[in-house]
Backbone as CSV, one residue per row, in Angstrom:
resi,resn,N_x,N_y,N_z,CA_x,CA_y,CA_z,C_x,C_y,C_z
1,UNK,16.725,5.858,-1.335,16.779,4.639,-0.534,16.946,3.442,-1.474
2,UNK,18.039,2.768,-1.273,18.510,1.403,-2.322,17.672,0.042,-1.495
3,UNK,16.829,-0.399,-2.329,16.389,-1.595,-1.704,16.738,-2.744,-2.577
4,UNK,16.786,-3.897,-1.405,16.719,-5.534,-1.799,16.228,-6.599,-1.652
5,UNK,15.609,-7.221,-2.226,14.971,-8.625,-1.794,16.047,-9.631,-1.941
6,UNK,15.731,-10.442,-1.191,16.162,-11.916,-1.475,15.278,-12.976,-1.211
7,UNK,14.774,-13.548,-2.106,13.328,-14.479,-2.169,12.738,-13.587,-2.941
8,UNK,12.136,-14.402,-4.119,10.825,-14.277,-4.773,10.128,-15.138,-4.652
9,UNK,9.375,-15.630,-3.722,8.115,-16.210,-3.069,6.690,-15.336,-3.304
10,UNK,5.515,-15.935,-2.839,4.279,-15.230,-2.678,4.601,-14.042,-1.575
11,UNK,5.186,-14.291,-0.261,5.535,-12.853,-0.155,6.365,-12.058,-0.439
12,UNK,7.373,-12.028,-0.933,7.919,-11.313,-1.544,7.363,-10.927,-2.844
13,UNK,6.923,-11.599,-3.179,5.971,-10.545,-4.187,4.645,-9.881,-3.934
14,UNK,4.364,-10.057,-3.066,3.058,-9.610,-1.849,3.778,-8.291,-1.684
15,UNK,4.976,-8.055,-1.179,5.290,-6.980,-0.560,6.206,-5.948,-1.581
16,UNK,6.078,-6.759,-2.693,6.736,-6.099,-4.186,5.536,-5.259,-4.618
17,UNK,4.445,-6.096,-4.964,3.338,-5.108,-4.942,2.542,-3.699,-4.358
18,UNK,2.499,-4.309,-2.772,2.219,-3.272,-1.903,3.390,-1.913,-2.473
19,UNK,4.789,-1.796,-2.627,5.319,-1.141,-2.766,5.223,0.025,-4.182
20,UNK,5.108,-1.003,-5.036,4.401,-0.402,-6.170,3.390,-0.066,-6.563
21,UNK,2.364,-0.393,-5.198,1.205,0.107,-5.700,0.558,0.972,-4.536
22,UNK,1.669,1.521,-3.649,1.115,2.252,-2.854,1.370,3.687,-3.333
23,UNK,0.161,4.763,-2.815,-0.555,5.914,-3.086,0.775,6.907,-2.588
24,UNK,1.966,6.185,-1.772,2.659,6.820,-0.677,3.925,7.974,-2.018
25,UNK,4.287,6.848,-3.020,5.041,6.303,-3.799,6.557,6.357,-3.110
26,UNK,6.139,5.205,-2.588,7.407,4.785,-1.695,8.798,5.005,-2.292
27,UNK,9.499,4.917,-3.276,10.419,4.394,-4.189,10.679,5.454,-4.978
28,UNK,12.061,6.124,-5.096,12.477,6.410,-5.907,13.497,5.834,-6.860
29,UNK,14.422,4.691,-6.082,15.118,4.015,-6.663,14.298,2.899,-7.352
30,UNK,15.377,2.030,-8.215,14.751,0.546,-8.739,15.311,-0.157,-7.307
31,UNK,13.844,-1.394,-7.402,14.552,-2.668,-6.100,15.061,-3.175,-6.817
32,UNK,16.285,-3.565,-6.316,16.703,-5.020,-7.104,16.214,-6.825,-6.024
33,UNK,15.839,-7.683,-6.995,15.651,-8.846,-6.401,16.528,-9.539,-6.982
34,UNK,16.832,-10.589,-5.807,17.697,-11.547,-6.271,17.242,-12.947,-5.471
35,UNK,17.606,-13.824,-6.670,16.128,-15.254,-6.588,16.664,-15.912,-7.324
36,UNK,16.420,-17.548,-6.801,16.872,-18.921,-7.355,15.635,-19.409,-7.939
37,UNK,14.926,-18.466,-8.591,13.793,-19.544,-9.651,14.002,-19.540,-10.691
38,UNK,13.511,-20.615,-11.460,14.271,-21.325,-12.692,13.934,-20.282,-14.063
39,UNK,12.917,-19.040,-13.419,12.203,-18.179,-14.828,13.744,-17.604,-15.100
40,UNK,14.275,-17.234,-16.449,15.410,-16.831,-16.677,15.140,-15.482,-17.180
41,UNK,13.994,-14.877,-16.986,13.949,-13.335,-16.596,12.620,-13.139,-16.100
42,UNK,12.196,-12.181,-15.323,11.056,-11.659,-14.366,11.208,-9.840,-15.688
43,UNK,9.629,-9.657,-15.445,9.358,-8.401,-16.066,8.684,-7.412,-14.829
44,UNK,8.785,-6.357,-14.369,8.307,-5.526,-13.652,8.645,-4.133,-13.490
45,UNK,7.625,-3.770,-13.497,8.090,-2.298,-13.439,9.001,-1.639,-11.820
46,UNK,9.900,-0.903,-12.388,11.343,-0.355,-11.285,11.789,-1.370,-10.553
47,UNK,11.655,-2.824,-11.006,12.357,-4.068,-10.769,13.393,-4.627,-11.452
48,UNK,14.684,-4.848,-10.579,15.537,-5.491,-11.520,16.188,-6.975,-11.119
49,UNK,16.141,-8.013,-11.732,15.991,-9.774,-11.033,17.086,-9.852,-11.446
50,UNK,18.068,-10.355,-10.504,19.218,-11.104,-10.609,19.275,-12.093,-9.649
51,UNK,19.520,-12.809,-10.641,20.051,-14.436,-9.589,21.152,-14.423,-8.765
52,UNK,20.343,-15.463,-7.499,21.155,-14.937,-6.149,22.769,-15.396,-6.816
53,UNK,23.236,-14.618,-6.060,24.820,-14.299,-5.816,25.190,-13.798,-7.392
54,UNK,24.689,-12.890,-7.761,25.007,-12.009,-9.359,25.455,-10.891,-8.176
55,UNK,26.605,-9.941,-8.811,27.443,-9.126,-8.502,26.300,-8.001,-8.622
56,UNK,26.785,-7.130,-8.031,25.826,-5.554,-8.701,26.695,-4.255,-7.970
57,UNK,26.651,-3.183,-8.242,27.384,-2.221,-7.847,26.610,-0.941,-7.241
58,UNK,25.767,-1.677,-6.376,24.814,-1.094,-5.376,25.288,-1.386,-3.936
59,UNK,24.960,0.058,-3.208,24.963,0.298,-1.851,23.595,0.302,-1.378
60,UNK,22.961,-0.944,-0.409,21.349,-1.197,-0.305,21.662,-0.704,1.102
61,UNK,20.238,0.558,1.305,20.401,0.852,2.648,19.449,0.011,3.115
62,UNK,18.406,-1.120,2.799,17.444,-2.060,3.271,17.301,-3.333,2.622
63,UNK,17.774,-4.373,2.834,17.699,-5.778,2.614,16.451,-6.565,3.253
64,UNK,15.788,-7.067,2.332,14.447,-7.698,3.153,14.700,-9.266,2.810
65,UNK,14.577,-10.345,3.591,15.167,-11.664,3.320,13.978,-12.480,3.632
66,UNK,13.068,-12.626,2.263,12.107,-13.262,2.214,11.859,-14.614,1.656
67,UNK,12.827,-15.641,2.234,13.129,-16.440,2.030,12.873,-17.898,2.910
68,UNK,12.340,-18.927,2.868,12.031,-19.793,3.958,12.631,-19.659,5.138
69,UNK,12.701,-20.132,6.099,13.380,-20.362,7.429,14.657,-21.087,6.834
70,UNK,14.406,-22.163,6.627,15.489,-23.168,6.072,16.864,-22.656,5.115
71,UNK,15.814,-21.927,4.429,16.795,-21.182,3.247,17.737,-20.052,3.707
72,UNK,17.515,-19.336,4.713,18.142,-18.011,4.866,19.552,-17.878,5.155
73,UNK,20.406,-19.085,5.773,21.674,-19.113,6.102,22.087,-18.770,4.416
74,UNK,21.730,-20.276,3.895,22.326,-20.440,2.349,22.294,-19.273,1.444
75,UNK,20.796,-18.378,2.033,20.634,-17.088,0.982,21.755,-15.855,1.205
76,UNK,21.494,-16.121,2.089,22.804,-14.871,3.013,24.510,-15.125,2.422
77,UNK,24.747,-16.265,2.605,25.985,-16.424,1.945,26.419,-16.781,0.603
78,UNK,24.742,-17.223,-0.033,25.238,-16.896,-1.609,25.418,-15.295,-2.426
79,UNK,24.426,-14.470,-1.145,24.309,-12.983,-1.643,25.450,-11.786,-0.755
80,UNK,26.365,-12.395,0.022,27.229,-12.099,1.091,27.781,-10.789,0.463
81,UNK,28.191,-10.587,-0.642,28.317,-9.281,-1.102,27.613,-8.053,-1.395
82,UNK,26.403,-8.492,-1.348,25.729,-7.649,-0.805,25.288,-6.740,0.456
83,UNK,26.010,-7.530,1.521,25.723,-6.745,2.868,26.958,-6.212,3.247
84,UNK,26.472,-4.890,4.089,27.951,-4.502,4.502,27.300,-3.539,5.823
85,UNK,28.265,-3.055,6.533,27.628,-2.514,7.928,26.679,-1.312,7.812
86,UNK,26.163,-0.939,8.672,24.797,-0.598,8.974,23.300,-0.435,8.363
87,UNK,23.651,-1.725,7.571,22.107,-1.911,7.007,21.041,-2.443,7.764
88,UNK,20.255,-2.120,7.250,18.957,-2.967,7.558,18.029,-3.736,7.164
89,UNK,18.603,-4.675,8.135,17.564,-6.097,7.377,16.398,-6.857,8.041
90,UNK,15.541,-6.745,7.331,13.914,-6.855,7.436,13.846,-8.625,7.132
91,UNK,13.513,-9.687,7.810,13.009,-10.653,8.161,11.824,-11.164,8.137
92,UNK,11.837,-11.577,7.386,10.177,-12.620,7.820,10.334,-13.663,8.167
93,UNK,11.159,-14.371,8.105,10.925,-16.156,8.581,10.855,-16.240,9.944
94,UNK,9.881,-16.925,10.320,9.169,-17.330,11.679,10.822,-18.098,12.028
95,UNK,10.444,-17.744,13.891,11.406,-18.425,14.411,12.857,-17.615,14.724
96,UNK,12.910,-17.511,13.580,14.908,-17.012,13.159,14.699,-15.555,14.377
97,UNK,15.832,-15.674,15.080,15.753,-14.155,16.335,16.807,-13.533,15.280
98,UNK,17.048,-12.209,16.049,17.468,-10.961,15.231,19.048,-11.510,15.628
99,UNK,18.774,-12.138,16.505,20.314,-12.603,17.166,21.113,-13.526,15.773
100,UNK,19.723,-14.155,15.717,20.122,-15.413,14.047,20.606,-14.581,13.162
101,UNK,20.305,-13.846,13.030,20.497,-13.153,11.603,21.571,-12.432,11.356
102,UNK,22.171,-11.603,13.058,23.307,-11.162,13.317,24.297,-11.952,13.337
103,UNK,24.300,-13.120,13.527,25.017,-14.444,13.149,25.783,-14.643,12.021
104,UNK,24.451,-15.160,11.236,24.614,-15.473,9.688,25.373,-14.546,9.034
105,UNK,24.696,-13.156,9.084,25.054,-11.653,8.218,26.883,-11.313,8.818
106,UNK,27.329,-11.669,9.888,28.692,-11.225,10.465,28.911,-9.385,10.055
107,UNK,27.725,-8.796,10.011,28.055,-7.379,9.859,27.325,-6.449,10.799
108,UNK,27.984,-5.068,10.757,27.035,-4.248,12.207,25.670,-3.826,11.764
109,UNK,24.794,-4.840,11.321,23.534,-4.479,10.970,22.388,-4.222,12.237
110,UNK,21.748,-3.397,11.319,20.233,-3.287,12.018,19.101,-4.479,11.732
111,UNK,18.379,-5.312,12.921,17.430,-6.002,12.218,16.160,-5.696,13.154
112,UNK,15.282,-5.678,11.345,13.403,-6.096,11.532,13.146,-7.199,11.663
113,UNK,12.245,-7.706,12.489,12.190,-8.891,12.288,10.294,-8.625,11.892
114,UNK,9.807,-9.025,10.849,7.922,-9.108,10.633,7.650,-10.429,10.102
115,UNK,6.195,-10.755,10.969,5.248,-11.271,10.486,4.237,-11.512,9.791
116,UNK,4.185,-10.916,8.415,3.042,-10.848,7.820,2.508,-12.406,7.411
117,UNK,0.944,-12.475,7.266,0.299,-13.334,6.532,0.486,-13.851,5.128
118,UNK,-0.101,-15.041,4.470,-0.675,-15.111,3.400,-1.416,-13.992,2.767
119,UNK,-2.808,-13.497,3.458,-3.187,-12.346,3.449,-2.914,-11.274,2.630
120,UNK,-1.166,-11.309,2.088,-0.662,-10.101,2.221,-0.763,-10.385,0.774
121,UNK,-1.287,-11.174,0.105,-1.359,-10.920,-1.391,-2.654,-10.180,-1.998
122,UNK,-3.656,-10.441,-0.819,-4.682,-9.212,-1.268,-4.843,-7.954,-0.699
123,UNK,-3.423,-7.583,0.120,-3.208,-6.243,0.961,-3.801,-6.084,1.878
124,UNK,-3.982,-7.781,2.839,-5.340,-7.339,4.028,-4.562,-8.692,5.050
125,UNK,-3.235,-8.259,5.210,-2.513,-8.485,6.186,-2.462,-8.190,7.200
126,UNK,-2.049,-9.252,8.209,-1.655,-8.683,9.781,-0.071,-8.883,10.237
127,UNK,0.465,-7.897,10.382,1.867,-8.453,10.494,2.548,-7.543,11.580
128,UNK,3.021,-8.411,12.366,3.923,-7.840,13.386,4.808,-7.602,13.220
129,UNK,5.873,-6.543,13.630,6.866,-5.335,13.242,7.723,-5.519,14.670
130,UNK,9.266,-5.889,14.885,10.083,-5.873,16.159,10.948,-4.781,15.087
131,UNK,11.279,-3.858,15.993,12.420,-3.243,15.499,13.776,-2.990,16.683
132,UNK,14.783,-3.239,15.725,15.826,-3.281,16.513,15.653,-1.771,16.969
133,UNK,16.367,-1.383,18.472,15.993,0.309,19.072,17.123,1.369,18.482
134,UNK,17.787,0.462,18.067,18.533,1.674,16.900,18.677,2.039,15.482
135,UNK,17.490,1.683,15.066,17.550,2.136,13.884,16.880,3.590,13.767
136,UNK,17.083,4.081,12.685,16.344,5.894,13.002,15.484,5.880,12.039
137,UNK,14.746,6.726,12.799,13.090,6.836,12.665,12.929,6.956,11.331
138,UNK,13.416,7.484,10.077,13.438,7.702,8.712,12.776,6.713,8.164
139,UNK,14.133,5.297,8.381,14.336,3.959,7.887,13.183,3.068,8.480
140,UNK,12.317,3.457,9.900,11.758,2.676,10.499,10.346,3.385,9.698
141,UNK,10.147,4.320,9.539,8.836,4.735,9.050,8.742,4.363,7.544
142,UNK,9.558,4.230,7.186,9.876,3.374,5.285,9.203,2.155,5.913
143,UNK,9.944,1.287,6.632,9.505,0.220,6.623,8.216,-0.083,7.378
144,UNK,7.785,0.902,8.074,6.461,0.611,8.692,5.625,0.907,7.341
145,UNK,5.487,1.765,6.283,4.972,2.320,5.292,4.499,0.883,4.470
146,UNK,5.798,0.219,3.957,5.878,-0.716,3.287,4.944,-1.791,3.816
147,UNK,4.566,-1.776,4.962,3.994,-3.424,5.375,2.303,-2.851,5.832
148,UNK,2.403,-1.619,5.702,1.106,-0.879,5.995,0.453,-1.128,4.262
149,UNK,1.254,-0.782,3.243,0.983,-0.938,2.069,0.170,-2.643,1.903
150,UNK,0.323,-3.417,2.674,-0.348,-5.044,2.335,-1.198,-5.127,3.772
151,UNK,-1.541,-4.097,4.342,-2.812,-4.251,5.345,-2.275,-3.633,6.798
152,UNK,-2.444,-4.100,7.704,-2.049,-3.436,9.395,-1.318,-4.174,10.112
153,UNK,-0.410,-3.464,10.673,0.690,-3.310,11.719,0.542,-3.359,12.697
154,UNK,0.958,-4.244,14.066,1.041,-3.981,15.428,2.658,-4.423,15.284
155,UNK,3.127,-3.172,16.464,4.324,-3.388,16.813,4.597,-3.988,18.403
156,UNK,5.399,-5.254,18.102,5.227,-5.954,19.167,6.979,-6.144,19.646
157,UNK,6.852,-6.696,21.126,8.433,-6.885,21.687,8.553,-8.522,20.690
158,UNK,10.175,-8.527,20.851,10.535,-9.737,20.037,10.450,-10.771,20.887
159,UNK,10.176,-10.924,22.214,9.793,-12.396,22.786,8.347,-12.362,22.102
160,UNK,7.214,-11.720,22.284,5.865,-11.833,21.445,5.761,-12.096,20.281
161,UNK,6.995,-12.523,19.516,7.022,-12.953,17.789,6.357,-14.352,18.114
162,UNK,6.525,-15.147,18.441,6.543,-15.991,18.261,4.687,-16.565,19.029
163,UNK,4.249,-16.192,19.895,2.689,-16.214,20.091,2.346,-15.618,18.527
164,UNK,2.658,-14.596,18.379,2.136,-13.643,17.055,2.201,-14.781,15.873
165,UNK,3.133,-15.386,15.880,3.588,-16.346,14.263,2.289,-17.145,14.902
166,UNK,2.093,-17.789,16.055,1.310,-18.957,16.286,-0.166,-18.343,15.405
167,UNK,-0.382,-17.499,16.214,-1.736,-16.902,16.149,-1.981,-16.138,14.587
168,UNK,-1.334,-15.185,14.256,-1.449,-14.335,12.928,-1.141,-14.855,11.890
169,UNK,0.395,-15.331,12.076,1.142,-16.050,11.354,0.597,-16.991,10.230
170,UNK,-0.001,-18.117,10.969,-0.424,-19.107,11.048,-2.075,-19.423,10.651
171,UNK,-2.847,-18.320,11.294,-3.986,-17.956,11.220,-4.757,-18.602,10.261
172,UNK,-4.557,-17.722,8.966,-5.121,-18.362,7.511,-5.515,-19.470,7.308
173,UNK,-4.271,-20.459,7.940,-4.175,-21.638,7.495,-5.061,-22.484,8.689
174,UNK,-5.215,-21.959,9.965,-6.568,-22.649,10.848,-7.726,-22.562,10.189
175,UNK,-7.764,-21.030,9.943,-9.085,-20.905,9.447,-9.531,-21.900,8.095
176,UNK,-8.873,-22.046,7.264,-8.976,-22.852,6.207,-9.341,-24.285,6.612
177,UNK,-8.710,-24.772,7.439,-8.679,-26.077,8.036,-10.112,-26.493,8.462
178,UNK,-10.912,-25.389,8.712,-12.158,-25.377,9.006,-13.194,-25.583,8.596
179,UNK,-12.710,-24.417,7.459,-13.666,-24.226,6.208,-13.533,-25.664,5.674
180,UNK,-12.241,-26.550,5.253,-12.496,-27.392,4.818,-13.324,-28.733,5.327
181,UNK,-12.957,-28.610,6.856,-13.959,-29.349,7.851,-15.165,-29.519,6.918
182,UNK,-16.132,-28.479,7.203,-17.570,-27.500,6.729,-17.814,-28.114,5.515
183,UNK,-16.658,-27.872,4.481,-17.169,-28.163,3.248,-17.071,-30.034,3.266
184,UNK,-16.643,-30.688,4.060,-16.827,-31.937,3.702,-17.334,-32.759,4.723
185,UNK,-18.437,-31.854,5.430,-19.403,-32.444,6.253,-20.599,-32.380,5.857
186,UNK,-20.690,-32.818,4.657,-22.040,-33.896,4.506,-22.969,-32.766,2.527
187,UNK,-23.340,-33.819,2.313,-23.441,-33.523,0.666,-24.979,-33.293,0.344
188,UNK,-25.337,-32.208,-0.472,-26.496,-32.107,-0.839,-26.794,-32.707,-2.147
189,UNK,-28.082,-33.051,-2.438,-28.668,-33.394,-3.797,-28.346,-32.371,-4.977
190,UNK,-29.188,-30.971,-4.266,-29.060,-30.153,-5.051,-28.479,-28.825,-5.350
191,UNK,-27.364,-29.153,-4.618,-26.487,-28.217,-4.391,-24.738,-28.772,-5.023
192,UNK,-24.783,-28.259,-6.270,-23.325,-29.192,-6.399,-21.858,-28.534,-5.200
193,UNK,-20.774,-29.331,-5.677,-19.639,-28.962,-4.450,-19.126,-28.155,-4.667
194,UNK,-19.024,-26.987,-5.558,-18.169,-25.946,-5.754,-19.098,-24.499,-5.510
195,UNK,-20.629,-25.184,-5.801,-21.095,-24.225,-5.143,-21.455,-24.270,-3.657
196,UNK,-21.270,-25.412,-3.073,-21.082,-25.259,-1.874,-20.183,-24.734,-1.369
197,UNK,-18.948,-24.808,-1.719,-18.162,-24.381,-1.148,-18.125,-22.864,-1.245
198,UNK,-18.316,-22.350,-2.078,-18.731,-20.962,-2.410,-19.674,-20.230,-1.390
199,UNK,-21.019,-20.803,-1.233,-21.277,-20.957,-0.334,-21.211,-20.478,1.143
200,UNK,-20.425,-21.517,1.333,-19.417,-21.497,2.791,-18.611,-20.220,2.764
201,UNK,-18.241,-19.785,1.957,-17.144,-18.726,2.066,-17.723,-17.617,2.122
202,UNK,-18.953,-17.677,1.630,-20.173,-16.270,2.128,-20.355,-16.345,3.135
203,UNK,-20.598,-17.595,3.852,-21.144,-17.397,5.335,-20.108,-17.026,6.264
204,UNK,-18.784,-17.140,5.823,-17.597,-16.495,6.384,-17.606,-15.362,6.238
205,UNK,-17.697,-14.644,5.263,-17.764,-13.292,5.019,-18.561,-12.464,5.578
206,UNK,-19.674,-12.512,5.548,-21.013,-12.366,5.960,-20.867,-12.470,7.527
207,UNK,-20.500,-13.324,8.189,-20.392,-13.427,9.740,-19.214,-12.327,10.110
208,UNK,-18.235,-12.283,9.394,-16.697,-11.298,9.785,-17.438,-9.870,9.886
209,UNK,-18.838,-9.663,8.773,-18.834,-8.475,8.675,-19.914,-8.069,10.176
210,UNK,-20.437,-9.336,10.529,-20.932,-9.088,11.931,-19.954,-8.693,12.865
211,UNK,-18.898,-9.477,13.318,-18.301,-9.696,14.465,-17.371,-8.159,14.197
212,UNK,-17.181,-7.739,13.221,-16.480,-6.386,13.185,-17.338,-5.238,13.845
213,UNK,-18.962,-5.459,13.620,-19.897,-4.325,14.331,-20.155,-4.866,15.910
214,UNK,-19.591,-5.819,16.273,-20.253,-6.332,17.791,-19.089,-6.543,18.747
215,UNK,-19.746,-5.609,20.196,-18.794,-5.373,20.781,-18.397,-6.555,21.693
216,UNK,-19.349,-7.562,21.770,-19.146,-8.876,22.222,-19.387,-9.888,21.458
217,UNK,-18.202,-10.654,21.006,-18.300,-11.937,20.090,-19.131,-12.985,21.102
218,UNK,-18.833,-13.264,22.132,-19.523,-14.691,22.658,-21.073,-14.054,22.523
219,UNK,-21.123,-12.908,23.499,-23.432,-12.323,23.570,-23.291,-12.879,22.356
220,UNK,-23.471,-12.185,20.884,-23.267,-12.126,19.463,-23.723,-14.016,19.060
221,UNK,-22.771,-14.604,19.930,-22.942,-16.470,19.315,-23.789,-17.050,20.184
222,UNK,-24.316,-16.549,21.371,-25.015,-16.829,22.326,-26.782,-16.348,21.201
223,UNK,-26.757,-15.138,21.060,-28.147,-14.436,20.460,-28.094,-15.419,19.531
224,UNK,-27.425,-16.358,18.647,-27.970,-17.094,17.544,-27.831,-18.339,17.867
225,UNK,-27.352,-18.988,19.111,-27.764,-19.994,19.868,-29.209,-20.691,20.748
226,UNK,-30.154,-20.877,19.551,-31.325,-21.058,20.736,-31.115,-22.237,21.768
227,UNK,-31.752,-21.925,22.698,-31.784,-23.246,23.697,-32.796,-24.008,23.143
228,UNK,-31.778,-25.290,23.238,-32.509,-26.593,22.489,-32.814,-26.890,21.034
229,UNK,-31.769,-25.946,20.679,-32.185,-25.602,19.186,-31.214,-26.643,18.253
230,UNK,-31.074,-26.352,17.152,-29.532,-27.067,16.123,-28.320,-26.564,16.467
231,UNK,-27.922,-25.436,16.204,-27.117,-24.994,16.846,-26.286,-25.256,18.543
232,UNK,-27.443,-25.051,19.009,-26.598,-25.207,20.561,-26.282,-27.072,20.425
233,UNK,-26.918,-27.978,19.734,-26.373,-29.276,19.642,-25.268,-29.186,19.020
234,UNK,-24.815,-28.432,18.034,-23.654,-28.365,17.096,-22.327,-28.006,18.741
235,UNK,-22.825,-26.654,19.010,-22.000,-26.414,19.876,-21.449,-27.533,21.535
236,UNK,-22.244,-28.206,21.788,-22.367,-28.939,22.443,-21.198,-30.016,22.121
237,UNK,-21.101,-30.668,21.028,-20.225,-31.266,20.734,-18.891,-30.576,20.538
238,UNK,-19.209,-29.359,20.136,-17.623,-29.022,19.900,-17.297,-28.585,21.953
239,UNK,-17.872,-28.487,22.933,-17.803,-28.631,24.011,-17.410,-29.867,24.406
240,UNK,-17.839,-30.757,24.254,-17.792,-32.064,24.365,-16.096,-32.116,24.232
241,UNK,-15.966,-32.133,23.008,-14.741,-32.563,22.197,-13.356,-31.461,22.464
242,UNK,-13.935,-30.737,23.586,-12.734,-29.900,23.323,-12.308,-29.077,23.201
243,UNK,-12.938,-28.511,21.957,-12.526,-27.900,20.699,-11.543,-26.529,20.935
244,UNK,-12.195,-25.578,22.142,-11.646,-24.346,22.440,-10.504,-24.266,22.957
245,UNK,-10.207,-26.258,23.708,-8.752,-26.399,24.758,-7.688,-26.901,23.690
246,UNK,-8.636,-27.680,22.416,-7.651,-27.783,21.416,-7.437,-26.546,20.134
247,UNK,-7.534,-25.847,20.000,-7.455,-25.271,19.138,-6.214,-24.126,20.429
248,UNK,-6.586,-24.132,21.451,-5.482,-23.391,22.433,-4.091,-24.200,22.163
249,UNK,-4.255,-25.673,22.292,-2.827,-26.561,22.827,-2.187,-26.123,21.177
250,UNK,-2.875,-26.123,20.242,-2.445,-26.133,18.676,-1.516,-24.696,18.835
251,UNK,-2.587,-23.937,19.163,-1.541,-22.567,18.949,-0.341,-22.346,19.820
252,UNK,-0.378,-22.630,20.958,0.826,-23.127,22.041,1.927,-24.151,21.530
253,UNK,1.319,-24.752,20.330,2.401,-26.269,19.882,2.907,-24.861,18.508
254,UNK,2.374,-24.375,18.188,3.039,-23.628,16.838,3.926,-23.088,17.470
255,UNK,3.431,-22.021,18.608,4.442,-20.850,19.273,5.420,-21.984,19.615
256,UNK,5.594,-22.874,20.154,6.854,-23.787,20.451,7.923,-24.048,19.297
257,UNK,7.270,-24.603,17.924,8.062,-24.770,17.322,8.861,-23.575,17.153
258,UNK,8.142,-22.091,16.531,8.889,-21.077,16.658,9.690,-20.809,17.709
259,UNK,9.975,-20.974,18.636,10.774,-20.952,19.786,11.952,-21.810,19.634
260,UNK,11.782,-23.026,18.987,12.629,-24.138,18.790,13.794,-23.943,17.227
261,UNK,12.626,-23.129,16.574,13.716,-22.518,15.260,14.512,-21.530,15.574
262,UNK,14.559,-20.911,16.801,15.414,-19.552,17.155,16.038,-19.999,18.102
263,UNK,16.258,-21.443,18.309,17.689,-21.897,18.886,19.257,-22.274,18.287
């Protein structure tokens, strides 16, 4: 199986890893990548970096185009010799439909379209998987392999990409938004800020490893809610304010934009 990247980004090298470091040993061939960053050579093992639009005298039965949203027309037609009919090409950029890509590419390709996370650099990804219905099962179990290698898979219809980008996609970066809330609501004497923040990221941890054993998250926030207590005042305000109808309209405003990039 001849593989290709286009993008060397954090995921694409997220999913360079998973490949090389899965137990499966996915790979018998070298991947080749091909990438517009300014390093004038990359070292890796069964990796070979050529800058986009360098010639090569490879037949890739899987092209993965891990490249911004923005970028992917431009990547496609600086690497245009590289594609030719019935490949398959694996997608990540939010938004872009399989329709986009059949566009851009002008060849009888097969397309993936996935969602993986940030996540996927410590192999504890969530990423959604559309597969076009004709590709054969061989090529589809490679590539389910590959994204299993940086954490778990749900395979979803391609109108659901785009809730999925809101929600999974996107995810990390709510949650963070939070944490940073947390960490800059309000300062101790004797606690400096880095170990606070440290901190904070235990009590994240530490709570995930609850809500993974409990079969009801709200009972679960309710049992550590006393009445009349600190807590239920904390919660009260985020009632007050909203919080559950905004953090809904947010993820509804993401899924939109994605909707709006696949026009």
């Amino acid at each position: 199986m001849n593989i290709a990247f286009i993008g060397y980004g954090n995921m694409g090298s997220a999913l360079l890893n998973g490949i090389l470091a899965s137990e499966k040993k996915l790979l018998d061939t070298n991947i080749y990548v091909f990438h517009n960053k300014n390093e004038k050579s990359f070292q890796r093992e069964r990796c070979i970096f050529k800058k986009s639009g360098e010639s090569v005298e490879v037949d890739f039965d899987i092209i993965f185009l891990c490249t911004k949203p923005k970028d992917i027309e431009k990547s496609i037609n600086e690497n245009s010799k590289i594609f030719n009919d019935n490949q398959v090409i694996v997608s990540i950029a939010a938004g872009l439909s399989s329709k986009n890509i059949k566009n851009f590419i002008q060849k009888k390709i097969f397309v993936v379209r996935a969602m993986p996370n940030l996540c996927a650099i410590f192999s504890e990804s969530i990423t959604g998987l559309f597969f076009d219905e004709l590709i054969d099962n061989t090529k589809k179990e490679f590539i389910k392999n590959i994204f299993n290698s940086v954490g778990h898979i749900r395979e979803i219809d391609e109108d659901e990409m785009h809730l999925f980008t809101a929600i999974f996609g996107s995810g990390p970066a709510y949650i963070m938004y939070f944490i940073e809330s947390l960490i800059n609501s309000g300062n101790f004497k004797n606690i400096k800020e880095e170990d606070k923040s440290i901190l904070i990221l235990h009590l994240l941890n530490s709570t995930s490893k609850m809500l993974f054993v409990s079969e009801d998250i709200k009972y679960l926030r309710s049992q550590v809610t006393s009445k009349g207590g600190t807590t239920e005042a904390a919660i009260k305000i985020f009632e007050n304010k909203k919080l559950s109808k905004t953090i809904k309209e947010a993820v509804e405003n993401a899924a939109k934009k994605s909707l709006d990039l696949s026009k």
